[in-house]
N, C-alpha and C positions, 0 to 999 in steps of 0.2 A: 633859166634854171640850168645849173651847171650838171656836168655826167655823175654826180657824187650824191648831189639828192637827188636827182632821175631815179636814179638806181636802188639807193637808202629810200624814199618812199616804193617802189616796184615791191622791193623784201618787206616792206610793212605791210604790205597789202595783200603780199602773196602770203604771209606769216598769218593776217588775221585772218584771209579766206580759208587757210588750214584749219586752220583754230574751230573754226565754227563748221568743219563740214564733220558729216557723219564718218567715226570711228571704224574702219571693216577690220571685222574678227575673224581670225583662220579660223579653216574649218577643215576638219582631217574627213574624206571620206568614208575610210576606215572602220569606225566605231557607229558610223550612221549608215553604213551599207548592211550590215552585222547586227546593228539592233531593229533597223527597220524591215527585217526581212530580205532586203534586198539580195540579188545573187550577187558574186562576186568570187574571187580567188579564194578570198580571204573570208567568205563566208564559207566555201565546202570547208577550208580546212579547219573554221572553227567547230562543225558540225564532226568533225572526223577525231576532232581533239576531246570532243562531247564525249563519242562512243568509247573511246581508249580506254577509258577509267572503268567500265560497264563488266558486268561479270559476263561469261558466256551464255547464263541465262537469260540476263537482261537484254544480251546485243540479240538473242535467238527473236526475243518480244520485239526489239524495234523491229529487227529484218521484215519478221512477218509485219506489221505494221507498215512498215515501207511497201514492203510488197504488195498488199493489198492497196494502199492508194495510189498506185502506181499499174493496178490494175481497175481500179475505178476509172483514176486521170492519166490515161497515160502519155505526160507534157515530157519535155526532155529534161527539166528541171531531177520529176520524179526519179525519169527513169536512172539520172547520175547518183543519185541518191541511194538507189540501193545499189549500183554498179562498185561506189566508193566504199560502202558496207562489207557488201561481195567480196574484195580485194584486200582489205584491212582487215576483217573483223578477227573474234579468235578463231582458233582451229577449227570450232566446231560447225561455225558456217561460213569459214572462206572456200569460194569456188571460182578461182580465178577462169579460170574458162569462162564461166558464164560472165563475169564482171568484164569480159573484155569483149564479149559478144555485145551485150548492153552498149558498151562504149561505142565497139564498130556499128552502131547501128542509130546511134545520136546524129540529133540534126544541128550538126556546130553553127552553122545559122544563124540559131537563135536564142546565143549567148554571146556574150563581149566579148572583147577579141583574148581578156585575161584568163578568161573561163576557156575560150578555145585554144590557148596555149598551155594550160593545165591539162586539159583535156588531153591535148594531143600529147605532152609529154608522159604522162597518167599512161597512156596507151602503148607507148613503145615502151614503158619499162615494166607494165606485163606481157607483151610481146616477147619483149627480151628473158624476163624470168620465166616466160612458158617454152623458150628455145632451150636456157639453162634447165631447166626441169625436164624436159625431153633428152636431153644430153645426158644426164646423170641417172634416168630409165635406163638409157641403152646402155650406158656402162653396168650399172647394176646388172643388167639380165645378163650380160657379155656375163662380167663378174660369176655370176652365179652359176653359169652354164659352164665356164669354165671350172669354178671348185666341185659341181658334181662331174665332170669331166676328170679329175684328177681323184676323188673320192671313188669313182669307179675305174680309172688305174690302179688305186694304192689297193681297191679289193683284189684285182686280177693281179698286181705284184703280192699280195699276200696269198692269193693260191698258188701259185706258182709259188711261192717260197715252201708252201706244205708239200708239192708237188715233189720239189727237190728233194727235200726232207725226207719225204717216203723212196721216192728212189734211192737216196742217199744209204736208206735202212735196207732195203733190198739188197741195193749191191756188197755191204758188209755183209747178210746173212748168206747170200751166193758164195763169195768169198771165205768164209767160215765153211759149210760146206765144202769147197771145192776143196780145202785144206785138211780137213777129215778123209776125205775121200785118198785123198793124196798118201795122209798117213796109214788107212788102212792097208793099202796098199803097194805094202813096199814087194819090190822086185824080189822075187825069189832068187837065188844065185845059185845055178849049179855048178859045180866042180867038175872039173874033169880028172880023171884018175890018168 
């Protein structure tokens, strides 16, 4: 047999074993991490993108809801769960402080390593916004301490400017006086004969 059908039967045979073997379907992790519960990156942040739309009553109901099974179970799963709440939610229950206590206090362990790069990065950038929010304290108080600092110059330049004022009226009424006094008194002249 020549190298020309060696080869033309090799491709018909590797072409029919193709043919007949089983088809493999992609399969995105993604949407089956997410619907099966699974944890994942990509599950907190679908769980985070859940509460966004929630009024401030509603996220108050999860919180506490979290909260309490997180005081039932308290797994690291739970406890990210309301740390992310914590940190995101509206004004009326975010407490960053505590969401990063929660964080510092998770056992990265016993999540994947996507989950513990979330995590970690999750962490220095309330780190970082509780530095920035400490930062912008101290200016404000600085601020503040500084405009009643000048609010209580501008009173004492305003007494003093009455202060003036009244001396100012003194020394024309002295003056006035002294010039009456002046006129009463004119110098008698006497003549000498």
């Amino acid at each position: 047999m020549s190298i020309k059908k060696k080869t033309g039967l090799l491709l018909i045979v590797l072409l029919a074993l193709t043919a007949c073997s089983e088809l493999q379907q992609y399969k995105s992790n993604w949407p089956a991490s997410v619907i099966n519960g699974e944890q994942g990156a990509d599950y907190w942040l679908a769980e985070l993108h859940a509460t966004r739309g929630m009024t401030a009553d509603q996220q108050k109901q999860i919180l506490k809801s979290r909260e309490q099974e997180f005081h039932d179970n308290p797994t690291p799963g739970n406890r990210l769960r309301v740390a992310l709440l914590l940190a995101t939610g509206s004004e009326e229950i975010r407490d960053q402080r505590r969401a990063l206590t929660l964080l510092d206090e998770i056992d990265l362990a016993s999540f994947n390593t996507s989950d513990q790069e979330m995590i970690t990065v999750f962490r220095q950038l309330l780190g970082e916004e509780r530095k920035a929010n400490r930062k912008i304290y101290i200016l404000w108080k600085h601020d503040t301490e500084q405009s009643q600092r000048i609010e209580e110059l501008d009173q004492q330049l305003g007494k003093q400017g009455q202060r003036v004022e009244e001396l100012e009226q003194q020394l024309k009424a002295l003056t006035t006086i002294e010039q009456k006094i002046q006129q009463r008194e004119k110098p008698v002249v006497i003549e000498n004969e």
